[in-house]
TORGUKE-341620 format. One record per residue: x, y, z of N, C-alpha, C in turn. Coordinates in steps of 0.05 Angstrom, whole numbers, plus 5000, padded with zeros to 4 digits. Layout:
   n.px   n.py   n.pz   ca.px   ca.py   ca.pz   c.px   c.py   c.pz
      X      Y      Z       X       Y       Z      X      Y      Z
...
//
This chain:
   n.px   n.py   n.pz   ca.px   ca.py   ca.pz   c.px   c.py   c.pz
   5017   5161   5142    5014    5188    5154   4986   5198   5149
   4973   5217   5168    4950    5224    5156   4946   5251   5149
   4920   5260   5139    4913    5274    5130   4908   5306   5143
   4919   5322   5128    4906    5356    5135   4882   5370   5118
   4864   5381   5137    4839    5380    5134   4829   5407   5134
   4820   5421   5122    4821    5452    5126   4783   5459   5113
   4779   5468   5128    4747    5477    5125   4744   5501   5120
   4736   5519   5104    4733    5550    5099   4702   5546   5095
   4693   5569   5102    4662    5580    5110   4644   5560   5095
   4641   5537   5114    4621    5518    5106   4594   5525   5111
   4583   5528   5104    4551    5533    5108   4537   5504   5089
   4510   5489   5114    4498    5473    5101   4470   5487   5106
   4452   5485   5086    4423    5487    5098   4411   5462   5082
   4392   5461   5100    4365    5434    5088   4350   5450   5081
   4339   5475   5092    4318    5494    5084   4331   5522   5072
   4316   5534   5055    4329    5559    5055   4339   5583   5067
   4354   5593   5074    4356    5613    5091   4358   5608   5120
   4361   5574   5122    4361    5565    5150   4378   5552   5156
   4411   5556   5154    4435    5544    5160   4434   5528   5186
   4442   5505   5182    4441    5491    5201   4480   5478   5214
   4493   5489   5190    4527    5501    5203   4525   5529   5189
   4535   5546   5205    4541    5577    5196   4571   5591   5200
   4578   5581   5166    4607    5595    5161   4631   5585   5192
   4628   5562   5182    4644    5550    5202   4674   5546   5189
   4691   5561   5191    4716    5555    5188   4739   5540   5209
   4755   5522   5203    4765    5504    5220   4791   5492   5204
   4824   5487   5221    4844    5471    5208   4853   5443   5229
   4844   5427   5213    4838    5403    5230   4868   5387   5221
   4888   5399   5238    4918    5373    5220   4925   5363   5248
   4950   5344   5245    4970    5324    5256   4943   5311   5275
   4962   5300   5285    4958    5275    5309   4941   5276   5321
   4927   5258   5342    4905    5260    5374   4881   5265   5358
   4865   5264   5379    4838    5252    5376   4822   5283   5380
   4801   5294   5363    4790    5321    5360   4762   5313   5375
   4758   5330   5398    4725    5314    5406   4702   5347   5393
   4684   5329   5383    4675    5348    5381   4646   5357   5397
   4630   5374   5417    4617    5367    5436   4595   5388   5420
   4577   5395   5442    4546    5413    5435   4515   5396   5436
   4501   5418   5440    4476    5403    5447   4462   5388   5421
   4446   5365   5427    4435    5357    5395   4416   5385   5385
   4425   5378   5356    4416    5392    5328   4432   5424   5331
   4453   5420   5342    4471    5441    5334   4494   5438   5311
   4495   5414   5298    4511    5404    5274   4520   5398   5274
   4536   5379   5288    4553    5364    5295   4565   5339   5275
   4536   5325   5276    4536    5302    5259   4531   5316   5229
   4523   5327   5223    4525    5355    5198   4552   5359   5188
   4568   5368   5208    4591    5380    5199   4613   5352   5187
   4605   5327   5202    4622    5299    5199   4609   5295   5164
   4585   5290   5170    4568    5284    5145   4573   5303   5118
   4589   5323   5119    4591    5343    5097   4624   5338   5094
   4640   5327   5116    4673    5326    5107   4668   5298   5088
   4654   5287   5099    4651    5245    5079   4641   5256   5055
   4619   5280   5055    4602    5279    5031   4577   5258   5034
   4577   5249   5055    4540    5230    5058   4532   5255   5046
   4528   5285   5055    4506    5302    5048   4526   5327   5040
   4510   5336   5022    4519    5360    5005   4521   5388   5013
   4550   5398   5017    4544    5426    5031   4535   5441   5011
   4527   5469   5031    4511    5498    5010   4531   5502   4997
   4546   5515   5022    4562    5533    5004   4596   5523   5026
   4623   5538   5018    4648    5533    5032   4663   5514   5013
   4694   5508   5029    4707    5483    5020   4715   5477   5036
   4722   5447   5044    4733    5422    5052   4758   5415   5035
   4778   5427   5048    4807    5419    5027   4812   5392   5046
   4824   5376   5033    4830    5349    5038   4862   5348   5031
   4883   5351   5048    4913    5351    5028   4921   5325   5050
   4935   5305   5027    4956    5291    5031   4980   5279   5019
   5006   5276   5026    5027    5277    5012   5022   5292   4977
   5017   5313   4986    5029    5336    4966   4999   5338   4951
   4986   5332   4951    4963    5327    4937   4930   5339   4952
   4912   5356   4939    4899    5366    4954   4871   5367   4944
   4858   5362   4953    4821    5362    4939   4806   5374   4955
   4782   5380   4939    4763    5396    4947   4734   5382   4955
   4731   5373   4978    4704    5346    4981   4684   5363   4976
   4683   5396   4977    4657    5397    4971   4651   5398   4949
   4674   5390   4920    4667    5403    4897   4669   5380   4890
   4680   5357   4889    4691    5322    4875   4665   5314   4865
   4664   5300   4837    4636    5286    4835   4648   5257   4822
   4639   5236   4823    4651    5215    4807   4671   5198   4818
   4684   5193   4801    4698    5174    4805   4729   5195   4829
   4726   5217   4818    4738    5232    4847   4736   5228   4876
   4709   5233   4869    4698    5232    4905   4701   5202   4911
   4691   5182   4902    4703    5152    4905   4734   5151   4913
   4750   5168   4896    4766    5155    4908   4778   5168   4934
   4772   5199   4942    4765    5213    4975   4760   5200   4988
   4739   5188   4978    4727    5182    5006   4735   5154   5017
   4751   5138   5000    4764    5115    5007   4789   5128   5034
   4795   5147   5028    4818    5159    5051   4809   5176   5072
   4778   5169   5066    4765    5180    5101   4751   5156   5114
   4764   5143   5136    4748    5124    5151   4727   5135   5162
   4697   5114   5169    4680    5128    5186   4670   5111   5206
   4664   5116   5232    4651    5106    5248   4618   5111   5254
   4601   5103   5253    4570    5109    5257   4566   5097   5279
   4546   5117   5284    4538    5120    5321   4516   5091   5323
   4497   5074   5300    4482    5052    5297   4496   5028   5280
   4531   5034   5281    4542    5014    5278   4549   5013   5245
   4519   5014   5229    4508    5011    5200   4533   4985   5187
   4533   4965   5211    4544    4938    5196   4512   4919   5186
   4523   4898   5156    4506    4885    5148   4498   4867   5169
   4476   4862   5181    4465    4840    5204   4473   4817   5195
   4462   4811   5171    4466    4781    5162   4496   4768   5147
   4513   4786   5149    4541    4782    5139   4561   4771   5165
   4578   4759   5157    4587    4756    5185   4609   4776   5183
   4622   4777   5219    4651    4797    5217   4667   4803   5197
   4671   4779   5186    4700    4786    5163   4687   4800   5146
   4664   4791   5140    4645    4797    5108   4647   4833   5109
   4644   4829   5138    4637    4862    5139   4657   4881   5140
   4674   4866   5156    4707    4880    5147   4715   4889   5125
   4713   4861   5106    4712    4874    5071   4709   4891   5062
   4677   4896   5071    4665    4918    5054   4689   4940   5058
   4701   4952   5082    4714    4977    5073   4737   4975   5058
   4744   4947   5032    4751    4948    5013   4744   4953   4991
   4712   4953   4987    4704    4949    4962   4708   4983   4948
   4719   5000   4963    4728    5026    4940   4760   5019   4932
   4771   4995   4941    4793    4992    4923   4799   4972   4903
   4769   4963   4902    4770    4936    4888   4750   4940   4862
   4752   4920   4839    4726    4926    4820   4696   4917   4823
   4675   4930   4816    4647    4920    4826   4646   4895   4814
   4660   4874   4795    4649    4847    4793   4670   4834   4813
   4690   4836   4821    4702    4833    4844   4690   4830   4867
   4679   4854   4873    4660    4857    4906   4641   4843   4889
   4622   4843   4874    4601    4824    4874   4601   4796   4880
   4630   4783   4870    4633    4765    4879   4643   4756   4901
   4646   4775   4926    4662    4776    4935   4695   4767   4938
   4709   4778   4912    4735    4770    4922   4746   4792   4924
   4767   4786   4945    4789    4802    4955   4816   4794   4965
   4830   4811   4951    4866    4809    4956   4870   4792   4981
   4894   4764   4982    4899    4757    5007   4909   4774   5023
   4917   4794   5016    4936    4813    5027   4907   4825   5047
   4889   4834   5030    4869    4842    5055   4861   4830   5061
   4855   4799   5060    4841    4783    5078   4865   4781   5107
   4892   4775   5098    4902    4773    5123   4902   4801   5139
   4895   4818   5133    4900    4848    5141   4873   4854   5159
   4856   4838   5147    4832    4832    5169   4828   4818   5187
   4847   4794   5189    4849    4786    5209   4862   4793   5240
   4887   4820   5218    4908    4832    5243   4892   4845   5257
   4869   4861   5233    4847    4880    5254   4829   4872   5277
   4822   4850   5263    4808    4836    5294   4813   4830   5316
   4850   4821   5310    4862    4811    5332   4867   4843   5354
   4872   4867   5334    4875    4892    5345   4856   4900   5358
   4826   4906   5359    4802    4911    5362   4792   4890   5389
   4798   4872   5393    4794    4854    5408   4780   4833   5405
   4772   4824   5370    4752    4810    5370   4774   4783   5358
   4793   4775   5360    4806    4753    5349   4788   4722   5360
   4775   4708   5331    4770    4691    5333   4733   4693   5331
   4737   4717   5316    4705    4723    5318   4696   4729   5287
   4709   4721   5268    4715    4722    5239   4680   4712   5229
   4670   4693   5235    4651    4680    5223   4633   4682   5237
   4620   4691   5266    4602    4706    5270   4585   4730   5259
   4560   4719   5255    4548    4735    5239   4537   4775   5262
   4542   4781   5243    4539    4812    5263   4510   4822   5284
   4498   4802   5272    4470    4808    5288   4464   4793   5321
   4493   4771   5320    4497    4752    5341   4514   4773   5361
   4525   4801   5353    4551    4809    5373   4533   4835   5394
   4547   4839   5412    4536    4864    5430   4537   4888   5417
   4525   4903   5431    4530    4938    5423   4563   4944   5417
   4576   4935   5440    4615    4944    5438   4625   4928   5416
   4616   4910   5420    4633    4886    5396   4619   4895   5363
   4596   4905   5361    4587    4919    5337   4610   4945   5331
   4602   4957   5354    4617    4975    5343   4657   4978   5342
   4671   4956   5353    4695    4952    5345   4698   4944   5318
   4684   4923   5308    4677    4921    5280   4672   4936   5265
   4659   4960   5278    4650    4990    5257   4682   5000   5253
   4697   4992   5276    4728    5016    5279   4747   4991   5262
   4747   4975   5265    4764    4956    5242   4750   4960   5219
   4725   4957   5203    4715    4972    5186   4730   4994   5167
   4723   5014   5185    4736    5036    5175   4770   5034   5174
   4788   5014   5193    4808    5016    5182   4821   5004   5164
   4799   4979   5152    4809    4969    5133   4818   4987   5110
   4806   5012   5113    4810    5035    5081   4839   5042   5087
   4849   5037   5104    4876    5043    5112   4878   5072   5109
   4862   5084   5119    4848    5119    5113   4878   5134   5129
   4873   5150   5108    4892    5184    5127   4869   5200   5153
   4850   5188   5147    4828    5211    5167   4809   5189   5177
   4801   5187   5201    4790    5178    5217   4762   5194   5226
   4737   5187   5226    4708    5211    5229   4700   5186   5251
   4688   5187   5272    4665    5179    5287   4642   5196   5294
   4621   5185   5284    4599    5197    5299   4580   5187   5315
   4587   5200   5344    4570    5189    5376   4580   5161   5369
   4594   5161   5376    4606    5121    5374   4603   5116   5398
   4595   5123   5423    4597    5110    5444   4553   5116   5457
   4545   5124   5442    4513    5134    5443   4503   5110   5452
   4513   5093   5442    4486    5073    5448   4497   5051   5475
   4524   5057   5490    4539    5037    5495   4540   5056   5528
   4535   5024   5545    4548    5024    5572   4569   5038   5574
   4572   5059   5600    4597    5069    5611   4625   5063   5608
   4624   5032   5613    4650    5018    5614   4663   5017   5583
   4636   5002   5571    4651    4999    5539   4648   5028   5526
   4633   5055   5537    4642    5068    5520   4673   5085   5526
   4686   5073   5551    4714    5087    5560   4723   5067   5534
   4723   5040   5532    4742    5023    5512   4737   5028   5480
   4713   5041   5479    4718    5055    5449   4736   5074   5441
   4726   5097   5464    4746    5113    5461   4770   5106   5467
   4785   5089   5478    4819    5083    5483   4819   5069   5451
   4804   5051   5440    4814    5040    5416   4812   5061   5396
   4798   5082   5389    4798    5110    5378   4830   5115   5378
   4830   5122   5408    4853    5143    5417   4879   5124   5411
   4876   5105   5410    4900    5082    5408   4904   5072   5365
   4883   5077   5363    4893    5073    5339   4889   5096   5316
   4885   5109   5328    4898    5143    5317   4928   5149   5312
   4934   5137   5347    4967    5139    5352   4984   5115   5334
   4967   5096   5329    4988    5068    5322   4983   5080   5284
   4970   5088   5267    4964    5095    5249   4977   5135   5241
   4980   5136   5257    5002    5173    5263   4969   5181   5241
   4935   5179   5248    4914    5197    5226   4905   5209   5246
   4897   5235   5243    4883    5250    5264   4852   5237   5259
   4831   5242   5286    4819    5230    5293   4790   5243   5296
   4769   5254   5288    4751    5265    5291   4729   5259   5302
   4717   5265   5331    4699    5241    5347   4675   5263   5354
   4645   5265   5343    4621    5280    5354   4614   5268   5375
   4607   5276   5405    4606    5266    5425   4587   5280   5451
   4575   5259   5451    4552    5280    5483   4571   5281   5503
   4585   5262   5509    4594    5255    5534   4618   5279   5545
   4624   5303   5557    4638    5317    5551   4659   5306   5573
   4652   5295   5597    4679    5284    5607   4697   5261   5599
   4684   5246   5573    4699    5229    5562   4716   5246   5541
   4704   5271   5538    4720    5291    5515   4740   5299   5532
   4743   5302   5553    4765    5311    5565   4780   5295   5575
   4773   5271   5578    4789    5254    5586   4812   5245   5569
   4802   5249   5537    4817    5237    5511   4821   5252   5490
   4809   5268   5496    4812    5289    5460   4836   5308   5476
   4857   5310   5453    4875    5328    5455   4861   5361   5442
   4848   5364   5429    4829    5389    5425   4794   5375   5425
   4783   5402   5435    4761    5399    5434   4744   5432   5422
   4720   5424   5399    4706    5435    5386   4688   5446   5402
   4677   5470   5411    4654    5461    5420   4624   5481   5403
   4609   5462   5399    4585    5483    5377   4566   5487   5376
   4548   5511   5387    4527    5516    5398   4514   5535   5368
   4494   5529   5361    4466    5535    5346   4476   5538   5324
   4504   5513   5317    4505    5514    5281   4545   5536   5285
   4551   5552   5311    4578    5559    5304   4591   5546   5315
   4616   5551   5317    4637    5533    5332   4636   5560   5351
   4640   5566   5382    4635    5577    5411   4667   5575   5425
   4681   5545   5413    4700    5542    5438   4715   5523   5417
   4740   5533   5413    4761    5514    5399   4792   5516   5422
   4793   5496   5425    4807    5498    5448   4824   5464   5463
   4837   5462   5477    4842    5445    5506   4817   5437   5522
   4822   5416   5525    4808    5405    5550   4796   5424   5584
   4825   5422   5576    4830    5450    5608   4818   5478   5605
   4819   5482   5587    4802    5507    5578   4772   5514   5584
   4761   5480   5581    4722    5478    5593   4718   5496   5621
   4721   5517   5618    4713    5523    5649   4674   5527   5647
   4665   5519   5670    4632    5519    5680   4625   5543   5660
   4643   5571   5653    4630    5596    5628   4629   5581   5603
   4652   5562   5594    4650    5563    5564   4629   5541   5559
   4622   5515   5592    4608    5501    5572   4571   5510   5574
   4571   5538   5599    4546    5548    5595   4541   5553   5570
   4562   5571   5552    4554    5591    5525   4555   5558   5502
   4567   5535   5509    4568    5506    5491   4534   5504   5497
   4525   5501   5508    4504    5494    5521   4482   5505   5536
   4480   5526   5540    4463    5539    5551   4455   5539   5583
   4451   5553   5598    4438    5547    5626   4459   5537   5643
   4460   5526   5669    4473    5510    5685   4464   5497   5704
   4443   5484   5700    4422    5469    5718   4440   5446   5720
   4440   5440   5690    4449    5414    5679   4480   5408   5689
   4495   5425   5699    4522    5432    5717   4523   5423   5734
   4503   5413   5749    4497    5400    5780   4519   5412   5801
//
């Protein structure tokens, strides 16, 4: 089952006095896929990067509750946050798989927060996850692609590997960010269905930062929308009318 996610007045700045999310409060629970849209450097990838903890918020909390149990990601240091962040999968928009590792190798890695560091050094790991890597591949579409090294696969095939990756943590929470940025039309509809499909086969809600806003509507059961650092539009699909994504976005040139 996955995770409920609750955000109270997050504020990040890099500079002082120059919030780059402003008191963004948000309850992110159950099922379906959350798109979240807005123009670049409105925070998007900010707001993803401060639920994982890559980067350190100002000020707010990030409650994290699952089966009965509840943390605070902005406050965890140690061997806490290690073990958080094992129950947040992530997707990255440049893939950030090892080039020279092959598929499986890289699969692994989103074991090594459940395993010991002379363990991963050596790489060993439980048969139980090796065969559990193999179901992922076969899921993802890459069955039979185990020993290919990652620098040999396409943009889509990189990044299905990024989404088996992340589910090897067998995570309550699912994060993508721009997972479909770098990818053809076609494969970025098949990211998002393997998103949207294994959100549902896994019952984890699904968190996706995204330019594309008609692929947000096509798949996200809510959508975020966040213009200069607030959230503007929390809402349905059906809700985008030509007003809300002017004030997401500004102007309507770009409306054609």
């Amino acid at each position: 089952m996955g995770a409920s996610l609750q955000i109270k007045n997050l504020v990040k700045e890099y500079r002082t006095n120059q919030p780059v999310l402003k008191d963004i409060s948000l309850d992110l629970t159950g099922e379906g896929l959350t798109a979240i849209i807005g123009p670049s450097g409105t925070g998007k990838s900010t707001l993803l990067r401060c639920i994982n903890r890559l980067i350190e918020p100002t000020q707010g909390t990030i409650l994290l509750e699952d089966g009965g149990s509840v943390v605070d990601l902005a406050r965890v240091r140690g061997a806490q946050l290690r073990y958080a962040r094992r129950r947040i999968g992530m997707v990255f928009q440049e893939y950030n798989l090892v080039e020279r590792l092959t598929v499986m190798e890289n699969l692994l890695t989103g074991r090594l927060g459940y395993t010991s560091a002379f363990n991963a050094w050596r790489r060993r790991f439980e048969p139980d996850d090796i065969q559990y890597a193999f179901q992922l591949l076969d899921t993802v579409g890459l069955a039979g692609f185990a020993d290919q090294r990652a620098d040999a696969l396409s943009g889509g095939q990189r990044q299905r590997v990024g989404i088996a990756r992340a589910l090897m943590q067998r995570p309550q929470l699912l994060l993508a960010d721009e997972p479909t940025s770098s990818l053809d039309p076609k494969t970025s509809v098949e990211i998002m269905e393997l998103l949207t499909e294994q959100g549902r086969a896994f019952n984890i809600p699904v968190i996706v930062n995204i330019h594309d806003v008609e692929l947000a509507r096509r798949y996200a059961t809510r959508i975020i929308g966040m213009s200069g650092g607030n959230v503007v539009y929390d809402g349905q699909a059906s809700g985008l009318s030509t007003e809300v994504l002017k004030t997401i976005y500004g102007g309507e040139s770009w409306l054609g």
